[in-house]
C-alpha positions as CSV (number, residue, x, y, z in Angstrom):
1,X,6.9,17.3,-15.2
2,X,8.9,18.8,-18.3
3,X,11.6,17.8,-19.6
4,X,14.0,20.6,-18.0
5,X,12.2,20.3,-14.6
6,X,13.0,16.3,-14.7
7,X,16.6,17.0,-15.5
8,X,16.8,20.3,-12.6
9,X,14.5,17.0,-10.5
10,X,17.7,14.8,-11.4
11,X,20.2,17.3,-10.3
12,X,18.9,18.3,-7.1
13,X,18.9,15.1,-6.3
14,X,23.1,14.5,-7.4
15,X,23.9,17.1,-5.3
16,X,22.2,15.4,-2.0
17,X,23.5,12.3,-2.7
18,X,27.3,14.2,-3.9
19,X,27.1,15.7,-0.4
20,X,26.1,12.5,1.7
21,X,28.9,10.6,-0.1
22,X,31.5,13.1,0.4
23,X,30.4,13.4,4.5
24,X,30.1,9.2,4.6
25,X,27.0,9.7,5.6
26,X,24.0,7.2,5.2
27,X,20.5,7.9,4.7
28,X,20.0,6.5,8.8
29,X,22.1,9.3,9.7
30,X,20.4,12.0,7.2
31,X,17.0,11.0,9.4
32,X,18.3,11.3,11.9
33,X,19.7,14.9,11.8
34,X,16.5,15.5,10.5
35,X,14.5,14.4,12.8
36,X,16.6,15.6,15.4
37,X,15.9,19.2,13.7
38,X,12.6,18.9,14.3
39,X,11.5,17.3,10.9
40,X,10.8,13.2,11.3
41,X,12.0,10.9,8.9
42,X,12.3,7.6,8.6
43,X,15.0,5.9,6.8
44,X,13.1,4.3,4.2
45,X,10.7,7.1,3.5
46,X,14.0,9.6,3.1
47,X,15.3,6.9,0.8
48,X,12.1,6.5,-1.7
49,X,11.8,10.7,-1.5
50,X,15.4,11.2,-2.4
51,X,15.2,8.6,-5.2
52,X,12.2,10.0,-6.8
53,X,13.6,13.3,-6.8
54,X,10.5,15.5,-6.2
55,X,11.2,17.6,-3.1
56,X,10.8,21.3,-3.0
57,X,14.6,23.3,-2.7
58,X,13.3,23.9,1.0
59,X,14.0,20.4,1.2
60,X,17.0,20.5,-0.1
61,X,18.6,23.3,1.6
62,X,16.9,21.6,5.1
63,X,19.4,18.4,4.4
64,X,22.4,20.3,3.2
65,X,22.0,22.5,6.3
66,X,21.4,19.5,8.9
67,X,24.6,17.5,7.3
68,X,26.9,20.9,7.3
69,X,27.4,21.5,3.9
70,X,27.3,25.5,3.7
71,X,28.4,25.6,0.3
72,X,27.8,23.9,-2.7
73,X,29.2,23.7,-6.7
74,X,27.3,24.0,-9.0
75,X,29.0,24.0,-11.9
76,X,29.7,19.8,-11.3
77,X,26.0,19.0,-12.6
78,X,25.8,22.1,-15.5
79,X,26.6,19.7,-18.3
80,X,24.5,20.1,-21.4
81,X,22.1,22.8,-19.3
């Protein structure tokens, strides 16, 4: 990965987490709305994905839907862009 698509990987990844924290949810309960949607997860596999960073936007907009955030900000992680 380049430089810019690390720091985009980094991002992505602050704003799942950002919008976990701010609904006190855990990665159990980000599993299990997933898998509930149709998409299995397990806990620990969620965990490793999220902390890597490499998932595609689909991913991304699949956990923001399934936890209820319909809007996000991103002008909070543009620093230095």
């Amino acid at each position: 990965m380049s430089d810019m698509e690390d720091l985009w990987a980094d991002r992505a990844k602050g704003i799942l987490k950002a919008e976990l924290k701010r609904r006190n949810l855990t990665y159990a309960d980000l599993a299990t709305r997933l898998t509930d949607a149709g998409q299995p997860y397990d806990e620990r596999n969620l965990r490793n994905k999220v902390a890597r960073g490499s998932f595609t936007a689909a991913f991304l907009f699949l956990c923001l839907s399934v936890i209820g955030c319909h809007t996000v900000r991103l002008d909070d992680f543009m620093e230095a862009a």
